[in-house]
C-alpha positions as CSV (number, residue, x, y, z in Angstrom):
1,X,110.5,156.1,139.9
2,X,112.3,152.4,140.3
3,X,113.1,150.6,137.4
4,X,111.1,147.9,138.4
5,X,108.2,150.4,138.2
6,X,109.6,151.8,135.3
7,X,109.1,148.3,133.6
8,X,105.6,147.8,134.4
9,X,104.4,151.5,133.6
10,X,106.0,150.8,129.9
11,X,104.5,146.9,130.1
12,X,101.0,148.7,130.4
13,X,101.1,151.3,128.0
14,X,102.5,148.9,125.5
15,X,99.7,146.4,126.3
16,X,97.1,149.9,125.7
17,X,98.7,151.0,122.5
18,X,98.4,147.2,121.1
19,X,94.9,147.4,122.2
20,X,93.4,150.8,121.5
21,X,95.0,151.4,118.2
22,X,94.3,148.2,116.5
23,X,92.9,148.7,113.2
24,X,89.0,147.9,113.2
25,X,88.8,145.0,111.5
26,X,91.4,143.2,113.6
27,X,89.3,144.2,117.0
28,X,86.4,142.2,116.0
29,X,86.2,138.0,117.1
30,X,87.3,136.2,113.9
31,X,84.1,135.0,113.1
32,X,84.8,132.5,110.3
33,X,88.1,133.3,109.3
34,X,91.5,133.3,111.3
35,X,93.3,136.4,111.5
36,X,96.7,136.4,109.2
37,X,98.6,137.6,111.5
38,X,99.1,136.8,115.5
39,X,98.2,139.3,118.4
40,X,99.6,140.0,121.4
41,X,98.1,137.7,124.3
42,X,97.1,140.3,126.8
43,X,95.2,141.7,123.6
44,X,93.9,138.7,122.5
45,X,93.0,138.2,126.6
46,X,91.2,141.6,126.9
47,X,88.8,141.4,124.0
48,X,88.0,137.6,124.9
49,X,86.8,138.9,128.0
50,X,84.8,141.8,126.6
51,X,82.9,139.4,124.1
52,X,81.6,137.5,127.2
53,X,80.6,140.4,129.9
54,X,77.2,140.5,128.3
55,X,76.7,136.8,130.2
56,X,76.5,138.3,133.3
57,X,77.5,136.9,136.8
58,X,77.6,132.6,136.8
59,X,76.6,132.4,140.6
60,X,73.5,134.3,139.9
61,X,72.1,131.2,137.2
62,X,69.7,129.4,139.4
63,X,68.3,127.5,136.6
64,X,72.0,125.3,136.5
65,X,73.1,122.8,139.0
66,X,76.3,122.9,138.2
67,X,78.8,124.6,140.6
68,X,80.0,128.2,139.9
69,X,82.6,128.5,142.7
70,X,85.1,126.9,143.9
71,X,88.2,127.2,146.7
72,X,91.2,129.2,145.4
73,X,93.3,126.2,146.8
74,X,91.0,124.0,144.9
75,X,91.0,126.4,141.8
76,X,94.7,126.7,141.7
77,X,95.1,122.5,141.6
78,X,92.9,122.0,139.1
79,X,95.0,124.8,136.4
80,X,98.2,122.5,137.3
81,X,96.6,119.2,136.2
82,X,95.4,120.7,133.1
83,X,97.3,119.1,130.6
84,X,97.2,115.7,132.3
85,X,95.7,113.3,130.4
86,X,93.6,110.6,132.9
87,X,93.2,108.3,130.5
88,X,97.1,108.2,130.6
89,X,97.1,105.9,133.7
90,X,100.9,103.9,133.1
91,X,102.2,107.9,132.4
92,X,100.1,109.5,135.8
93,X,99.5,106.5,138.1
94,X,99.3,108.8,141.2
95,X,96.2,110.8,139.3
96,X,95.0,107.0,138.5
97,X,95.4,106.1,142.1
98,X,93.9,109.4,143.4
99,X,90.9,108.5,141.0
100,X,90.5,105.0,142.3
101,X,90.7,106.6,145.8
102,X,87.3,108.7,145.1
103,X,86.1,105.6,143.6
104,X,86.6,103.8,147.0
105,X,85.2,106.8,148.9
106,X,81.9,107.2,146.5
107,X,81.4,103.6,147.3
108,X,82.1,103.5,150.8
109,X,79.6,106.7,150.7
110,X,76.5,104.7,149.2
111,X,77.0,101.8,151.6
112,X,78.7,99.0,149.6
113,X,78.5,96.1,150.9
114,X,81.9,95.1,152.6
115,X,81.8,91.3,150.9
116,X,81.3,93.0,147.1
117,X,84.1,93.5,144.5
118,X,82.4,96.9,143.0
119,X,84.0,98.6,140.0
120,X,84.0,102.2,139.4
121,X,85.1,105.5,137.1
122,X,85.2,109.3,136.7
123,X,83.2,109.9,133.6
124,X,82.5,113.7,132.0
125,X,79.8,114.6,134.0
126,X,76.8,112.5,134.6
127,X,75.3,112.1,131.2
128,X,78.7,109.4,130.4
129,X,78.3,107.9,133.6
130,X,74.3,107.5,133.0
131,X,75.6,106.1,129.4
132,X,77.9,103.2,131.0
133,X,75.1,102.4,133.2
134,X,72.7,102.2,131.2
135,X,74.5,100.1,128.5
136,X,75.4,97.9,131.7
137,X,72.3,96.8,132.3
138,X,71.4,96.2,128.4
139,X,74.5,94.0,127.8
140,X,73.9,92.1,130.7
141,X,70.3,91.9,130.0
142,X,71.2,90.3,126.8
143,X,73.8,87.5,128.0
144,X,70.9,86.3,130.3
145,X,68.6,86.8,127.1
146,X,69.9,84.4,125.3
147,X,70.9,82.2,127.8
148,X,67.7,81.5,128.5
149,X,66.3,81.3,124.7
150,X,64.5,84.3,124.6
151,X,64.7,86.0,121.0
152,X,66.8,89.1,121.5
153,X,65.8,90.3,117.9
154,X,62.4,89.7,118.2
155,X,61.5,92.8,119.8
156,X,63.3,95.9,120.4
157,X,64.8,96.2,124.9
158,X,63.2,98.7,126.6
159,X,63.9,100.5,129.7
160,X,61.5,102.1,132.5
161,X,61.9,105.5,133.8
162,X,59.6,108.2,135.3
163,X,58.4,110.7,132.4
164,X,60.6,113.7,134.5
165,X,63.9,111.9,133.4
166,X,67.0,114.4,132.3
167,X,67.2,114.3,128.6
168,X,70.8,112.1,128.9
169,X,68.5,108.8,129.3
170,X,66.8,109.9,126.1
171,X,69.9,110.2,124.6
172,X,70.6,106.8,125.4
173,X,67.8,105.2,124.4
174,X,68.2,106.8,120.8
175,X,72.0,106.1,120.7
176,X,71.2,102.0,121.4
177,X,68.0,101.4,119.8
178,X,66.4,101.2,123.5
179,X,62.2,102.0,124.2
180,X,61.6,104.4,126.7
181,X,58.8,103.2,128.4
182,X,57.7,106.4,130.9
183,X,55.7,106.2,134.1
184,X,53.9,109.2,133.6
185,X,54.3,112.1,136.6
186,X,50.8,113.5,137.8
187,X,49.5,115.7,140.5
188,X,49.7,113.0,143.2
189,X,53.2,111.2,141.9
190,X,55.7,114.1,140.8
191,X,58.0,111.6,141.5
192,X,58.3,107.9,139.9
193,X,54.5,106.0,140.5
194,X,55.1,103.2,142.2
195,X,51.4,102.2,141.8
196,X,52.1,101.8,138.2
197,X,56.0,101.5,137.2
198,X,55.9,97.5,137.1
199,X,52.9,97.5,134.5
200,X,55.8,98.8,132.5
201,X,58.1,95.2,132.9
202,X,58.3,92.3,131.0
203,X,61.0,90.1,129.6
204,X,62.7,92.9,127.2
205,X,63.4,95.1,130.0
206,X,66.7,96.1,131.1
207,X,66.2,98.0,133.7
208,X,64.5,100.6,136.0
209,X,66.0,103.7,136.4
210,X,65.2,106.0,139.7
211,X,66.1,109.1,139.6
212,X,67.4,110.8,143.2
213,X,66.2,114.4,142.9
214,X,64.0,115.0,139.5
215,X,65.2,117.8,137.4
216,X,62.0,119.2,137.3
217,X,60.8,119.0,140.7
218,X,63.9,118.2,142.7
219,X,61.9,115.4,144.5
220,X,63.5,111.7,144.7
221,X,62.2,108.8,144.0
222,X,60.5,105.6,146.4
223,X,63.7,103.7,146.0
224,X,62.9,101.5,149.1
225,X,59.6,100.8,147.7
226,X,60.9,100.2,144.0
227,X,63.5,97.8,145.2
228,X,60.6,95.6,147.4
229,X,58.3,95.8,143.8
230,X,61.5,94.5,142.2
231,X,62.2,91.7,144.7
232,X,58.5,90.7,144.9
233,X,58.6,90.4,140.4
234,X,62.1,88.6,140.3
235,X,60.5,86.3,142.2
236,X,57.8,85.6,140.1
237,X,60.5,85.8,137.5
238,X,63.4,84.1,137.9
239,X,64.5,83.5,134.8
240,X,64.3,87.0,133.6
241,X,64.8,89.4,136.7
242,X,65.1,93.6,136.4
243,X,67.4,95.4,138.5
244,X,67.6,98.9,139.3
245,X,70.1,102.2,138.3
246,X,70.0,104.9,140.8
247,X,70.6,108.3,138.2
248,X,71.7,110.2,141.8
249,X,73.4,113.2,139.3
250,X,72.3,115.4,142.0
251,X,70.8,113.6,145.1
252,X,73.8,111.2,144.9
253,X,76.0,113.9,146.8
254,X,73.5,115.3,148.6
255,X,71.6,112.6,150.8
256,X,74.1,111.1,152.2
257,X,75.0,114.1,154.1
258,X,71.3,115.3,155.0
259,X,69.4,112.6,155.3
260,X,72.3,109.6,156.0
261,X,69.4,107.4,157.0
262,X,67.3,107.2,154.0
263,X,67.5,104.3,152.3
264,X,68.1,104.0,148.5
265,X,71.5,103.6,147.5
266,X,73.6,100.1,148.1
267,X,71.8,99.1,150.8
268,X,68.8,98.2,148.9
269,X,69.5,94.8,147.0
270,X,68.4,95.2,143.3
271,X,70.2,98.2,142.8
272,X,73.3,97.0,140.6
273,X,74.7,100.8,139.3
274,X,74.8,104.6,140.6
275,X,76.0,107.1,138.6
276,X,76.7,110.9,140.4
277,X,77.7,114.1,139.1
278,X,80.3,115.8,141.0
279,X,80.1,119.4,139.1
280,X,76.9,119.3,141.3
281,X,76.7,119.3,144.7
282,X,79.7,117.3,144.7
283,X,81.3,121.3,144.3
284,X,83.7,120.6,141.5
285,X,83.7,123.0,138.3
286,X,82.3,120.8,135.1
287,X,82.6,118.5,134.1
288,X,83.2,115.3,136.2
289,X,80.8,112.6,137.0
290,X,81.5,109.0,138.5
291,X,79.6,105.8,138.3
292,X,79.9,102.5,140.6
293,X,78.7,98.9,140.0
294,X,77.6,97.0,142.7
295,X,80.0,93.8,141.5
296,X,81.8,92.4,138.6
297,X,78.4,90.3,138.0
298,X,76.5,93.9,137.0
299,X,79.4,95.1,134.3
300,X,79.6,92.2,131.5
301,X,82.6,91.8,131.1
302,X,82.8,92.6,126.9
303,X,82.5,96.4,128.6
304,X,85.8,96.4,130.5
305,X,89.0,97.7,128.5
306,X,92.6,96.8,129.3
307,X,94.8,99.4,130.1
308,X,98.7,99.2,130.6
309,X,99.6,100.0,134.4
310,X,102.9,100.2,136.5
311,X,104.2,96.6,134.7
312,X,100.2,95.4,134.5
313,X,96.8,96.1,133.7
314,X,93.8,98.1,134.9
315,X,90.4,98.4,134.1
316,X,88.9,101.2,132.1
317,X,85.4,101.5,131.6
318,X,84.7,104.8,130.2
319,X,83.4,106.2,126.5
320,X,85.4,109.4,126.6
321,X,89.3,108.7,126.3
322,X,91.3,111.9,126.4
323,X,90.6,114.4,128.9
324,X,92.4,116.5,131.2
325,X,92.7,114.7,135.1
326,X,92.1,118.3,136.5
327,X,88.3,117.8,137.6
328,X,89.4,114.5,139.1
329,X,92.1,116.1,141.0
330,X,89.9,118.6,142.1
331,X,86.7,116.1,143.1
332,X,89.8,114.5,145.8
333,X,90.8,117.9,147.0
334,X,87.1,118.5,147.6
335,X,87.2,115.1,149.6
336,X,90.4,115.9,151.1
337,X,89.2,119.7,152.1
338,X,85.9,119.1,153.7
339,X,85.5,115.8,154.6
340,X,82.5,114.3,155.9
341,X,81.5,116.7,158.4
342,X,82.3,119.6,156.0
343,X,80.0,118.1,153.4
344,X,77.4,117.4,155.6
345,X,77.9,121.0,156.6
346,X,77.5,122.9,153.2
347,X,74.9,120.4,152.4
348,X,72.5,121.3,155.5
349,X,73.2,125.5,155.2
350,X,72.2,124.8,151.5
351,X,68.6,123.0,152.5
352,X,68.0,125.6,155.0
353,X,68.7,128.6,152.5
354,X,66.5,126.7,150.0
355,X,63.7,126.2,152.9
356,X,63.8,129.7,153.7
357,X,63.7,130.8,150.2
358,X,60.6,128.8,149.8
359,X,58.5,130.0,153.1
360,X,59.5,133.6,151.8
361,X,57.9,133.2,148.4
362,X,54.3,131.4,150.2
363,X,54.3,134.5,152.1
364,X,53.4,136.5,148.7
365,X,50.3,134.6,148.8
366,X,50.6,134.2,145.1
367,X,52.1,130.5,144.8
368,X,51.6,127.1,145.3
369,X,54.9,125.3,146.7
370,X,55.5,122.0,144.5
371,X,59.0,121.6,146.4
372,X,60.0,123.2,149.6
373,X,64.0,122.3,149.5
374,X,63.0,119.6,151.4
375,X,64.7,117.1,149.4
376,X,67.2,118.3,146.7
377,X,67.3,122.1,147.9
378,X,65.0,122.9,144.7
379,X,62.4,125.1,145.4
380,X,59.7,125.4,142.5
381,X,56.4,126.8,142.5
382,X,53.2,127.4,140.4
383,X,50.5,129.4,140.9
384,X,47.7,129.3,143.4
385,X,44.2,129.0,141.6
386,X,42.8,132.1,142.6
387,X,45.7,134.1,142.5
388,X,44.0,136.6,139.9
389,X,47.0,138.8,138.6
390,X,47.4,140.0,135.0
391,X,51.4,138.4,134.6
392,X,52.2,135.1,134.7
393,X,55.5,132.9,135.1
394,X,57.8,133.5,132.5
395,X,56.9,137.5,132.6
396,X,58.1,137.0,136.8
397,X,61.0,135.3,134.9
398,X,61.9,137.8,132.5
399,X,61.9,140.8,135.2
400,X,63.4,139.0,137.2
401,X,66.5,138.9,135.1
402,X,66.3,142.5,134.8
403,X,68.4,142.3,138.2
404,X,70.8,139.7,136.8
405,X,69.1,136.5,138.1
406,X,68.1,133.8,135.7
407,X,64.9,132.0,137.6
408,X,63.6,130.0,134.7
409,X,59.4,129.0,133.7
410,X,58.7,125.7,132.2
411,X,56.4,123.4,131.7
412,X,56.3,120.0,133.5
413,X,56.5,117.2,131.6
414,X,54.3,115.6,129.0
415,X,50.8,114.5,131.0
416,X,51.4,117.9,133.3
417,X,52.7,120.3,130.1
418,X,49.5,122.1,131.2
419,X,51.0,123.3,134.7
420,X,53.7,126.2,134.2
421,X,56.5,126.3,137.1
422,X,59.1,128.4,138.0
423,X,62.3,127.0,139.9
424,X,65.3,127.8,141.4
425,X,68.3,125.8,142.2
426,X,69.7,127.0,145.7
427,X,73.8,125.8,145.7
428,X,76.3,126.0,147.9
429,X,77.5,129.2,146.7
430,X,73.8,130.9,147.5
431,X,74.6,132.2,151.1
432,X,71.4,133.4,153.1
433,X,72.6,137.3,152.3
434,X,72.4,136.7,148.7
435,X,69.3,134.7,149.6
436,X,67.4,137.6,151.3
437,X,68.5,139.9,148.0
438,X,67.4,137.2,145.8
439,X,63.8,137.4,147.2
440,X,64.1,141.6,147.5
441,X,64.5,141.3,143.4
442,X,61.7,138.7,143.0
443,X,59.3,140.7,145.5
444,X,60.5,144.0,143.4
445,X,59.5,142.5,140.3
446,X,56.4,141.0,141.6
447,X,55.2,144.5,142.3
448,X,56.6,146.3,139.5
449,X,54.5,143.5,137.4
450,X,51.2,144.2,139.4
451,X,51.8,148.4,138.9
452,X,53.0,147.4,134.9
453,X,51.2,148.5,131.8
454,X,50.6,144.7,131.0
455,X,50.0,144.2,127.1
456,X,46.8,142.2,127.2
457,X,43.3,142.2,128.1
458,X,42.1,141.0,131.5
459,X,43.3,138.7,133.3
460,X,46.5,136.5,132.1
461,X,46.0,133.0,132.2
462,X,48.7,132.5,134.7
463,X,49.7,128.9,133.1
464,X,49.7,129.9,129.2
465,X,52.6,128.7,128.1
466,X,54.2,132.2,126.3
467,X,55.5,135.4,127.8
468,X,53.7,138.4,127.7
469,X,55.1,141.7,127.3
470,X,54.8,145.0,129.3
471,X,56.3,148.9,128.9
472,X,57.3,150.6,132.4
């Protein structure tokens, strides 16, 4: 035997005589305490690892967004930018330029106008970005406020947003004493009513949000016919006019690619602000999110923070301060990698995978399709009327994790809490072979449900709102 091989033989059975005859108590996770004394890292490694194998597989999650895989290449850039700090711009200015060159790209994507001096910033993840929009619009809001005597204290700002916002604009409204006023969703709008939204207006509102690709549904909002509602009230009200934020956390990424000429980013007038997320379908691990204003006019001023950079200064916008610079480096080699036409590319297999998992599942007969792919590549479903079975959603949901898939059941939101759903999220990491196995499991579990010993009388209401148990 080589010495070389020698080496690593003795390595190994060091590293399994450090790990197998550890006392007992020093093999369980400190759960409260540290341990007093250090272990070896490969130890420390291997039961790590063992605590989270009971999580199962990350790419077979379709209830997240977020992306589960990434290039090697991609990968391998990201664990050398680690422990770069972006926030550090004067002591990285090639990862500050690198971030201002996705900033530039992000803009150029969404059709800013060539005459506009836009400003921009990676946040962490879309939730900050949604933040910095958000507050955007109530600072500036304000200025005009009281510029035109209106008592800012008289009443509390509000902001208008369909009822299927993410929880992040909730967040916000808590966190700066903002009212939510909701347009609620219903069987004919599941996406923001346009019939309704500007009954919602008045002098105390900062803004309308639409949201590009629902959570719940996966279907975008009219932006084209909120921004002509907008234009037609701003006229009326000049002295007090509402502009629009564009929360494109996941269709921000995705429709430019599919659907280039739909119309609801930059190119519309009264949208100031659009935040993205690119640990979505922007294909970068989490957690990195960017958000662009339309011109200096749109971020007051009182928001921008000087930063020291080469010998001068440069704007930083963001909440968060230290973080690691890896996720930006990896949104650029994403930008780098694919390009346009690669995008577009992984976008359009992704819609057709989601379409095809959607005509599979109306084939059962069983569902109604609330969203075909079509827009986000969502596909969600309820059930058809009549379909007269003795399971219901979140049983289907429960099976199906038997086979290592998490397909999740929920309600829709408040108005529609009545209607039960069940949804996956098809990313770019869902090829058409794991596609076809995805619905072999569900079709499996549908008719290991139908031949189950179901634990209740009759027939299940298929939209209560609880899992019901069954014995096989």
């Amino acid at each position: 035997m080589s010495e070389k091989k020698q080496r690593k033989e003795l390595c190994r059975d060091h590293f399994l005589e450090e790990y197998f005859e550890m006392d007992e108590e020093d093999t369980l996770l400190p759960q409260d305490h540290l341990y007093e004394a250090p272990i070896p890292a490969e130890v420390a490694y291997r039961i790590i690892s063992d605590e989270l194998l009971d999580e199962g597989s990350a790419r077979m999650n379709l209830s997240t967004f977020c992306t589960t895989e990434m290039d090697p290449e991609g990968t391998r850039l990201m664990a050398q930018t680690l422990e770069k700090n972006a926030i550090d711009k004067s002591e990285y200015p090639q990862t500050a330029a690198i971030e201002q060159r996705c900033v530039n790209i992000l803009a150029n994507l969404w059709h800013i106008p060539q005459n506009e001096t836009f400003l921009g910033t990676s946040t962490v993840g879309s939730s900050e970005a949604c933040m910095l929009g958000g507050m955007a619009m109530k600072f500036r809001w304000r200025n005009n406020a009281k510029a035109h005597g209106l008592d800012v204290n008289a009443r509390r700002p509000n902001l208008v947003i369909s009822s299927g916002y993410q929880v992040c604009w909730e967040k916000f409204c808590v966190y700066w004493d903002i009212e939510m006023r909701t347009v609620p969703m219903d069987a004919a709008h599941l996406s923001l009513n346009l019939d309704t939204v500007m009954d919602k207006v008045d002098e105390y509102t900062i803004g309308i949000v639409g949201i590009m690709g629902i959570t719940y549904t996966g279907k975008y909002d009219d932006l084209a016919g909120l921004d002509a509602k907008v234009e037609d009230y701003n006229a009326a009200h000049p002295d007090f006019p509402v502009y629009i934020h564009v929360d494109g956390a996941s269709g921000g990424f995705f429709a430019p690619f599919v659907d280039p000429g739909f119309s609801w980013d930059f190119r519309l007038k009264n949208v100031v602000s659009i935040n993205t997320s690119g640990h979505k379908y922007g294909l970068v691990y989490p957690g990195v999110g960017w958000v662009i204003w339309r011109n200096e006019a749109c971020l007051p001023d009182e928001l921008i923070f000087r930063v020291s950079y080469l010998g001068g200064e440069l704007p930083t916008m963001a909440i968060n301060f230290s973080r690691s610079a890896s996720q930006i480096i990896g949104q650029y080699y994403n930008f780098v990698r694919f390009g346009f036409n690669g995008y577009q590319a992984i976008q359009k297999r992704t819609r057709r995978v989601a379409m095809t998992l959607s005509r599979a599942l109306a084939d059962t007969g069983l569902f109604d399709m609330i969203n075909d792919g079509s827009n986000l590549p969502i596909v969600c479903w309820t059930f058809k009327k009549d379909a007269r079975v003795k399971w219901n959603l979140y049983d289907l949901a429960d099976r199906v994790r038997m086979h290592g898939w998490q397909v999740p059941a929920y309600p829709l939101p408040k108005n529609m809490d009545q209607i039960i759903i069940q949804r996956i999220v098809v990313r770019a990491d869902l090829s058409r072979e794991l596609g076809e196995l995805l619905i072999r499991d569900i079709t499996t579990a549908i008719d290991e449900l139908n031949h189950a010993h179901i634990l209740t009388e009759g027939f299940t209401d298929t939209s209560s709102n609880g899992a019901y148990g069954f014995t096989h």
